[in-house]
C-alpha positions as CSV (number, residue, x, y, z in Angstrom):
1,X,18.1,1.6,-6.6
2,X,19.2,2.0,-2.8
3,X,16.4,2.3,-0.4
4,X,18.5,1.8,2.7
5,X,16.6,3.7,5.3
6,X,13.3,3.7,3.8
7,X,10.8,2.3,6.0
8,X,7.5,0.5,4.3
9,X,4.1,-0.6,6.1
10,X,3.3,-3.5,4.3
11,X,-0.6,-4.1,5.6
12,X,-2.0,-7.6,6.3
13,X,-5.3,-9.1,7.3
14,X,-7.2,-12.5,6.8
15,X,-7.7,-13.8,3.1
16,X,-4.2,-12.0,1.7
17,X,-3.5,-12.5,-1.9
18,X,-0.3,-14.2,-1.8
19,X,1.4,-12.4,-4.6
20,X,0.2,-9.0,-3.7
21,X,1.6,-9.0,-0.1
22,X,5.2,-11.3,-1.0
23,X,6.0,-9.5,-3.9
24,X,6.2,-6.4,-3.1
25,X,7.6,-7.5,0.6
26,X,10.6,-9.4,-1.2
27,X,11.1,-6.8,-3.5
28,X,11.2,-4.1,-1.4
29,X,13.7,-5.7,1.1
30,X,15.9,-6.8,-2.0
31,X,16.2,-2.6,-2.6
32,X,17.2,-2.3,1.2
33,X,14.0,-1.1,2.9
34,X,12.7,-2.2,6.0
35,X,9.2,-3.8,5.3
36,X,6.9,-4.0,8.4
37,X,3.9,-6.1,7.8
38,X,1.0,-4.2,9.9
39,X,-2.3,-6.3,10.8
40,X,-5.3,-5.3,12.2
41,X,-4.4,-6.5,15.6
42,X,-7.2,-9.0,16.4
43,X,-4.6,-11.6,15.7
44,X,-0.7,-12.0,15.3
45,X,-1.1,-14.4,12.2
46,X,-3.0,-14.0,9.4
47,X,-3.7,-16.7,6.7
48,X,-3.7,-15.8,2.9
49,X,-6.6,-17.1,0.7
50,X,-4.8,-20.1,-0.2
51,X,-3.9,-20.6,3.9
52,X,-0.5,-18.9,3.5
53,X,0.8,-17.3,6.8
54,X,1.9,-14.0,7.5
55,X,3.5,-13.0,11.0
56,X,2.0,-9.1,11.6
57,X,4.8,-7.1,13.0
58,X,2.8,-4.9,14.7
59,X,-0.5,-3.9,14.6
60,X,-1.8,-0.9,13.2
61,X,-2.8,0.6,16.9
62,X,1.2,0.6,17.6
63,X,2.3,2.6,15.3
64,X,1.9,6.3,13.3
65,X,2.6,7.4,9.9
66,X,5.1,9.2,11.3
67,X,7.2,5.8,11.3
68,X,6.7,5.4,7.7
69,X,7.8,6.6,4.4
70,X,5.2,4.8,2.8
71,X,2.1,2.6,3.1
72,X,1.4,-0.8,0.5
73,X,-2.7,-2.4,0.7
74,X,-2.8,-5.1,-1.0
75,X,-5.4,-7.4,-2.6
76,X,-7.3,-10.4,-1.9
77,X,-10.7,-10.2,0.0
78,X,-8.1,-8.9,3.2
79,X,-9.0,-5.0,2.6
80,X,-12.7,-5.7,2.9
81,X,-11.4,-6.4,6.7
82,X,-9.2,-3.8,7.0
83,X,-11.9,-1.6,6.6
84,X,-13.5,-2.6,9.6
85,X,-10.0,-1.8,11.4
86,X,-10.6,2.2,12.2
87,X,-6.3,2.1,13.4
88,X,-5.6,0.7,10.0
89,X,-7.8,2.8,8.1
90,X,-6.1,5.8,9.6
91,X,-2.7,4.7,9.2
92,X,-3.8,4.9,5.3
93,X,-5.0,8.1,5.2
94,X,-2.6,9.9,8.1
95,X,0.1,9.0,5.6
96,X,-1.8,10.2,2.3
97,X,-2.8,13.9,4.0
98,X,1.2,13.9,4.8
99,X,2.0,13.3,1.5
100,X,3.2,9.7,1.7
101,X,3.5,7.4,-0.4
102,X,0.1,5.1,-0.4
103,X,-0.5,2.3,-3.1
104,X,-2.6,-0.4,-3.7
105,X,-3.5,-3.4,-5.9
106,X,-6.2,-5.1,-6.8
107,X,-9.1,-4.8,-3.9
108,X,-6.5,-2.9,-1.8
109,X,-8.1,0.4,-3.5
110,X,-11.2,-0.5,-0.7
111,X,-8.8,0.7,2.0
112,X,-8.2,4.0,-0.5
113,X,-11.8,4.8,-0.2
114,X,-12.1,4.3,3.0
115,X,-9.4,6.9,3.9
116,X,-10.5,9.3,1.2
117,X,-7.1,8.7,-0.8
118,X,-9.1,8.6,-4.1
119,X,-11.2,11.9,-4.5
120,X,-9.5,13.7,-7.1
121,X,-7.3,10.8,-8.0
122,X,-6.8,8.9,-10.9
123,X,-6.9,5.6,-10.0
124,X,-7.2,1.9,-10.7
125,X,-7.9,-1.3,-9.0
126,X,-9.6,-4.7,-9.7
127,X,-12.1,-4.0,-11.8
128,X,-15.7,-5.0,-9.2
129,X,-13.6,-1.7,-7.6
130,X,-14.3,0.5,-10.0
131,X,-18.0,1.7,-8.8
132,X,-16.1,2.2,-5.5
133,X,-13.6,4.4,-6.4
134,X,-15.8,6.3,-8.9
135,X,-18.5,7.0,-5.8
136,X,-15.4,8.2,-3.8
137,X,-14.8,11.0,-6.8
138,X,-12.0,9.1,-8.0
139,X,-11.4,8.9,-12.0
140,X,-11.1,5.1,-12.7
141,X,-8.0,4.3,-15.1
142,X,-7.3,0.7,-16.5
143,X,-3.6,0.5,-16.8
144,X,-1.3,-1.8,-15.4
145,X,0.1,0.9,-12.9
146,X,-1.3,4.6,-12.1
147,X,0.4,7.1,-10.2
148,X,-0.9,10.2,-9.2
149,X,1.2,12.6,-7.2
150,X,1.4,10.1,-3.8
151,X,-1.1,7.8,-4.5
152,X,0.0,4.6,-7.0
153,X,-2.3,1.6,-7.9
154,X,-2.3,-1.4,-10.3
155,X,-5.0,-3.8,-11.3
156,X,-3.6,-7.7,-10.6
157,X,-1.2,-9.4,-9.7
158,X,0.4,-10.0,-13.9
159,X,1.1,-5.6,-12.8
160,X,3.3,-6.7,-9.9
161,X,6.2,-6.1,-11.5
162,X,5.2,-2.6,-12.9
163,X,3.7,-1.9,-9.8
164,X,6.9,-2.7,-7.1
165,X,9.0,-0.7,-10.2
166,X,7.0,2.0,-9.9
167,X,7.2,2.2,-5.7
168,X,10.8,1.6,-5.7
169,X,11.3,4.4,-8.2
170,X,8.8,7.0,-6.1
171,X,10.8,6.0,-3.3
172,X,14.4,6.4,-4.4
173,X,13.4,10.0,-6.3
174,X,12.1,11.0,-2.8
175,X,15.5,9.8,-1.4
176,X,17.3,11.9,-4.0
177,X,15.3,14.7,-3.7
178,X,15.8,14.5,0.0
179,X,19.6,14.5,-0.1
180,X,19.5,17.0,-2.6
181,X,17.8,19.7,-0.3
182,X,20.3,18.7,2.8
183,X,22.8,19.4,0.4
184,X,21.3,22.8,-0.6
């Protein structure tokens, strides 16, 4: 699937899961999208839990929703400081009351509550989430991969590969779709 044109905030912060931010990233960029890794801002680089660098692009105060056709939080203890990141928690839920794409794994569902992504939802997450996203007046789900209408999560990094499938399909059907009604 072709995703040429398809821009994707990718979100980073201190104490990344490794496989949570790279997978997606790589596979993503393999499908011709334009990842954009987005930190907080109170650095440039941020270290996964193992140490692993990341280079933010930008930081979450330099850029909109607008820019983006979708918005990736992923796992690790990272989304416990996003939180504290008012830019970045708006970024999440600017692009969720457009109608973009937002997904998450693992503790990435934290940023989901925060930005009031999950009332309503079906959702799922790790699982010391769950209580979260059920206070939030989401419907906790434990699947590899959920998707309800915008919104897509996954549990842990063994869902990574239904979870990226699952993005790249939401984001080529929105590319068809598109096309479709130019064409009309």
């Amino acid at each position: 699937m072709d995703l040429t044109g398809k821009r994707v905030a990718l979100l980073v912060e201190e104490e990344y899961q490794e496989l949570e931010v790279w997978y997606p990233n790589l596979r993503l960029q393999e499908a011709g999208a334009t990842v954009v890794t987005i930190g907080s801002g109170r650095k440039t680089t941020f270290g996964s839990k193992l140490g692993y660098p990341i280079d933010a692009d930008k930081s979450a105060d330099e850029v909109s929703a607008d820019e983006f056709d979708a918005v990736i939080v992923p796992g690790g203890f990272a989304p416990d400081y996003m939180r504290l990141s008012q830019p970045m928690v708006d970024l999440v839920k600017n692009a969720y009351e457009d109608g973009k794409l937002v997904a998450s794994i693992c503790h990435g569902g934290w940023m989901l509550v925060s930005a009031g992504a999950v009332k309503g939802r079906r959702a799922t997450g790790y699982d010391p989430i769950r209580v979260d996203v059920e206070n939030a007046g989401g419907t906790w789900v434990d699947e590899e991969v959920v998707i309800d209408d915008n919104v897509i999560t996954s549990r842990t990094p063994p869902d990574l590969p239904a979870f990226a499938r699952e993005i790249v399909r939401y984001l080529a059907e929105a590319q068809t779709s598109k096309r479709a009604a130019a064409a009309e």
